[in-house]
N, C-alpha and C positions, 0 to 999 in steps of 0.2 A: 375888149373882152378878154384878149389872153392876159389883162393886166388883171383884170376882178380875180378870174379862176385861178391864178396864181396861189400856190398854198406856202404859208411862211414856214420853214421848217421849224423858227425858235417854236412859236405857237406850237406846234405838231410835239414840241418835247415839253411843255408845261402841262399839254392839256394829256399827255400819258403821265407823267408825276402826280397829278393832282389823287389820282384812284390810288395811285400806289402809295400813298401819305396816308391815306384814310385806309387802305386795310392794316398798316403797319399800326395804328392810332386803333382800330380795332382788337388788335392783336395783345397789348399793352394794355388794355383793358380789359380783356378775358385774362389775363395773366393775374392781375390784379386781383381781380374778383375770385381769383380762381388761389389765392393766398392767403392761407388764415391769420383771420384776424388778432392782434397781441391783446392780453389780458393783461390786466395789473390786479394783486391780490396782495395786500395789507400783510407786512409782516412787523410784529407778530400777531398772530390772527386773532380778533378781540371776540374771544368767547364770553358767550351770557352767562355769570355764573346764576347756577341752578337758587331758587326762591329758597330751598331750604337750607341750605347752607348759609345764607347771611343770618348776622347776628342784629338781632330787632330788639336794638336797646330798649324800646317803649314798653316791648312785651317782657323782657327781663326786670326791666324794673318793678311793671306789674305783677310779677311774678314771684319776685320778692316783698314785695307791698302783701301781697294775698298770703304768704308764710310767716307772716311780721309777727303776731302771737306764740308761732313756735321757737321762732330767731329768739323776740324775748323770755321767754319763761328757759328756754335752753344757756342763754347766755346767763341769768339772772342764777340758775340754778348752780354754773359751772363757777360765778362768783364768789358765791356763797360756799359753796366749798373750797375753792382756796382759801376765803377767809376764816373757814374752820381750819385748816391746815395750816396757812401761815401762824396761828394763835396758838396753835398745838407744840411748833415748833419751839425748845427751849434756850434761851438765849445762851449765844455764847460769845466771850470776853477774850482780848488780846492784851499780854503785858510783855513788853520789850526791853531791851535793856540796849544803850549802844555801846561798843566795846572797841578797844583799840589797841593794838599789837605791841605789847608792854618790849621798849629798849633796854637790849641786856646793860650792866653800866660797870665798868670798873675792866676785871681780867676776860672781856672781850678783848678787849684792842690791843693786851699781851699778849696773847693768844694769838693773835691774827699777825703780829708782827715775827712771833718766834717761828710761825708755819712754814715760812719760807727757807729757814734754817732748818728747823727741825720734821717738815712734814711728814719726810717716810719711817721716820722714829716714830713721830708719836704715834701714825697710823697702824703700824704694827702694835704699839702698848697699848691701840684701842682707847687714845686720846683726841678729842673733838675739838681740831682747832679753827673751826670753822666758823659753824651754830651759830647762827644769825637769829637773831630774835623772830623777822619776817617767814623763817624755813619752819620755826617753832608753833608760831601762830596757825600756817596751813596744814600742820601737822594735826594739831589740836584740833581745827575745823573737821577733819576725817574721821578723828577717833570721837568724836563726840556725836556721830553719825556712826558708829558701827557698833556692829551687836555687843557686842565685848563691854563694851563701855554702858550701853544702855541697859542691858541686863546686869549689871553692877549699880547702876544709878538706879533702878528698878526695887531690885531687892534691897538696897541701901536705905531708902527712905517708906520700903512696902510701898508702892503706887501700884501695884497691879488692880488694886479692887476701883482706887480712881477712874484706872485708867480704862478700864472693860465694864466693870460694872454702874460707873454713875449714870444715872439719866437726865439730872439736873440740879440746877441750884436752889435750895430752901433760903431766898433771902432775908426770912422774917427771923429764922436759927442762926444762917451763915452755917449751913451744915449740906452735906449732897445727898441727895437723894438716892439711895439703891434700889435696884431692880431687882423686885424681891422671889423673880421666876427663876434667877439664876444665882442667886445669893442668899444662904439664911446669915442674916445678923445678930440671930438670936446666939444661933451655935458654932456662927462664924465659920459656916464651911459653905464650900461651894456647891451646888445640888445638881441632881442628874435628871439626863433629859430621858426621854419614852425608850432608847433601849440600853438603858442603865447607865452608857457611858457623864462622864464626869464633865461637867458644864466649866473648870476650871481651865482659864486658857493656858494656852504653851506658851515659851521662850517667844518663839515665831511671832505669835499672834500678839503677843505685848507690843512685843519688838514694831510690829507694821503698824500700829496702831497709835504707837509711841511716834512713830516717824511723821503720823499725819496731822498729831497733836504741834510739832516743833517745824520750824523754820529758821534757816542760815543762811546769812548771805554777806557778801564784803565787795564792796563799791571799790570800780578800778582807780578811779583816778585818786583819791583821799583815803583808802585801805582800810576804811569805817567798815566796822562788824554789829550786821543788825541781828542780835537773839530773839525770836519771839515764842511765845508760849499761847497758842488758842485753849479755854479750857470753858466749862459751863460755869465754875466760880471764878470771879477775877481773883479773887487771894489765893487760891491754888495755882494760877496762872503768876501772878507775882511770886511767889514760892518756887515754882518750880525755875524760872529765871533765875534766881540767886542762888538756887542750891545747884544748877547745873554750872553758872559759870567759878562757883566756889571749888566744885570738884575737878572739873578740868583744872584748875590753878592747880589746887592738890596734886592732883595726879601727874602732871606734869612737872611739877617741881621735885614731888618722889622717884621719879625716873630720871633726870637728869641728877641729884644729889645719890643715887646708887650706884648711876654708870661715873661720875665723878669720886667719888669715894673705893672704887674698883680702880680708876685710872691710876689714884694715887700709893694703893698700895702697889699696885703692879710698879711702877716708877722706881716705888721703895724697894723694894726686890731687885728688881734690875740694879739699883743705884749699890750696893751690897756686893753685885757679882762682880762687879767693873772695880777695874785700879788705876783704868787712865783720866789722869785729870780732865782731857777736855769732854771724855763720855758725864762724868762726875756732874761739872757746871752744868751741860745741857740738861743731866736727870734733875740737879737742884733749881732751874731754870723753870723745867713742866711742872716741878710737882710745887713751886711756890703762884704758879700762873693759877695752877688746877684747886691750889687750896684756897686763891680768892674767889674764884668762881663757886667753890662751895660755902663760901663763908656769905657770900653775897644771897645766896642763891636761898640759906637758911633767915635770912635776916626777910627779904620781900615776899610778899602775905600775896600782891597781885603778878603771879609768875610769868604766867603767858599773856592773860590779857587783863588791860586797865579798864576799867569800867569811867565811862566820861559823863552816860547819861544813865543813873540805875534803875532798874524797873520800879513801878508803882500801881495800884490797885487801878486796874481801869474801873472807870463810871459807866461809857458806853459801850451798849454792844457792836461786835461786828458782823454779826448773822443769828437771827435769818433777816433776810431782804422783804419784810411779811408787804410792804407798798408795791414791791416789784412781782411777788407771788401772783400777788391778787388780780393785778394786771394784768397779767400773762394767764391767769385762769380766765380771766374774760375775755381776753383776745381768742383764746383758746374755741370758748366756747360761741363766740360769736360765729369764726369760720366754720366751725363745725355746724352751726345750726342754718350758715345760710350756702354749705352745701347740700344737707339734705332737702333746705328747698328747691333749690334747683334741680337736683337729681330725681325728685319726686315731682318738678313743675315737666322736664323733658320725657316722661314714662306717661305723663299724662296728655302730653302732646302726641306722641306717636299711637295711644291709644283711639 
C-alpha cells in the first residue's frame, strides 16, 4: 500500500508544466491576433484612366470620314489657288560667269625681290611692293558689293528702271515689261503715289535691290569665282555678268595705273634731290620695276579677273518652284481642312 500511494515527484513536475505550456501557447496567440495584419499595395498604383480621355481611333477616323466633303472641296480649293499663283508667278533666269584670280606677270617678282632692300623707302614714296594678285582679287570681291561701286555701275548703264520697275519678261519682243502704276513710259518719268510723294527710288533702295538681284562667291580649296546675275530676262541677266566683270577689271586697273604713275613721279623727284650714288641706283631701280608694272598693267584688258567660263543666255528658269507651290498649297489645305473637322467633330461631342 505505502508502495501504490507513493507519489513520483518527476510526474508531480510534468503534470505542473503541462498548464504552464498551454497558457504561455495562449498568450502567443492573443499576441498574434492582437497584431496588425501587413498589406501589400502595388507600386506604382495602376489607375483607370478615365473613358474620356482615351483616344478611340474608330471614332476619329469616322470622324474624319463624316468631314471628308469639307476635307475635299477645302483642299481642292487651296490647290487651285496655288495653281493660280504659281502661274502668276513670272519666271526668272540665272546667268553666271566663272572667274579666276588673274596672275600679276612680269615687275611682280622685281618688286618683291627689291622689298627686302628697299621696303621702308618705297613705303614712304607710297610704292606697292607687295600686291599680290590673290590681295587684288578680294579686294575687288568687296568693292563690287558696295555702294560706291553699284551706284556707279547703276547710273553707268541706267538699270534703275530694270531694276525697280520691271515686272517681267515679253518673250514673244525680248523686251521687259513695266509697271505702269509706277512708271510712265510715255513721258518717261516716274509717277506719284496718293500723297504726292515721288514713286522714284533712292540710291538705297536700288542699292538693296541690286544686292538681291547679284550673288558672289569663291570656293576655298581651287579659288574659282562664281558671278551670277538672277534677272526676269535671261539677256539682261547675261548682260549684266559681263558688264559687271568688264568694269571691275576697269576699275581696278585704273586705280592701280594712277597709284603707279604717282609712285613714279614721286621717285622722279626724289631721284633729282639725291646726289648719292647708292640713293640714285635704288630710285632707278623702283622707278624701272614700277614702269613695268605700268607698262603691263596697260597692255592686259583682263586685270583682276580671267574669265574661264563666260556667261551665256540661260534657257531655263530658276524660280518660281510652281510643282513645289502647288504642293505645299495642298498640304496646306488639307491640314487645315482636317483640323477643322476635328475641331468641329470634339464641340459636337461635348455637346
Amino acid at each position: 500500500m505505502n508502495a501504490n500511494n507513493t507519489t513520483d515527484p518527476a510526474n508531480n513536475n510534468v503534470n505542473h508544466q503541462v498548464p504552464h505550456t498551454q497558457q504561455v501557447n495562449q498568450q502567443h496567440n492573443q499576441q498574434d491576433n492582437q497584431q496588425p495584419q501587413m498589406q501589400y499595395v502595388m507600386y506604382p498604383p495602376q489607375m483607370a484612366a478615365p473613358a474620356d480621355d482615351e483616344i478611340d481611333l474608330k471614332q476619329l477616323f469616322l470622324t474624319i470620314w463624316q468631314g471628308k466633303w469639307l476635307i475635299i472641296v477645302l483642299t481642292a480649293l487651296f490647290t487651285i489657288a496655288g495653281i493660280g499663283y504659281a502661274l502668276k508667278q513670272p519666271n526668272v533666269y540665272k546667268a553666271e560667269a566663272k572667274l579666276f584670280p588673274a596672275v600679276s606677270e612680269g615687275g611682280g617678282g622685281g618688286l618683291a625681290a627689291l622689298a627686302g632692300q628697299f621696303g621702308g623707302l618705297a613705303s614712304l614714296a607710297g610704292v606697292n611692293l607687295g600686291g599680290g594678285s590673290a590681295d587684288k582679287s578680294v579686294i575687288a570681291m568687296e568693292i563690287m558689293q558696295s555702294r560706291s561701286f553699284v551706284k556707279m555701275f547703276v547710273e553707268k548703264h541706267d538699270l534703275a528702271l530694270p531694276i525697280m520697275a520691271a515686272i517681267k519678261w515679253d518673250e514673244a519682243n525680248n523686251a521687259l515689261v513695266i509697271d505702269d502704276e509706277i512708271y510712265d513710259q510715255v513721258n518717261q518719268t516716274w509717277l506719284l503715289d496718293d500723297d504726292g510723294e515721288t514713286l522714284e527710288p533712292t540710291d538705297w533702295q536700288i542699292y538693296k535691290a541690286f544686292k538681291g538681284l547679284i550673288s558672289l562667291s569663291q570656293t576655298k580649296d581651287t579659288g574659282l569665282i562664281t558671278l551670277a546675275v538672277e534677272h526676269y530676262s535671261p539677256f539682261v541677266a547675261k548682260q549684266w555678268v559681263d558688264w559687271l566683270v568688264q568694269d571691275i577689271n576697269a576699275l581696278m586697273k585704273a586705280t592701280d595705273l594712277q597709284e603707279t604713275n604717282s609712285s613714279i613721279e614721286f621717285l622722279q623727284a626724289q631721284l633729282t634731290k639725291t646726289q648719292i650714288s647708292d640713293m640714285q641706283t635704288m630710285f632707278y631701280k623702283l622707278i624701272e620695276e614700277q614702269t613695268k608694272t605700268l607698262m603691263l598693267a596697260e597692255v592686259r584688258k583682263e586685270y583682276v579677273f580671267k574669265t574661264l567660263d563666260a556667261a551665256v543666255v540661260p534657257e531655263d528658269k530658276v524660280k518660281p518652284k510652281r510643282a513645289l507651290i502647288v504642293v505645299l498649297a495642298g498640304l496646306l489645305g488639307g491640314m487645315l481642312s482636317v483640323a477643322i473637322v476635328l475641331v468641329r467633330g470634339a464641340f459636337r461631342k461635348e455637346d
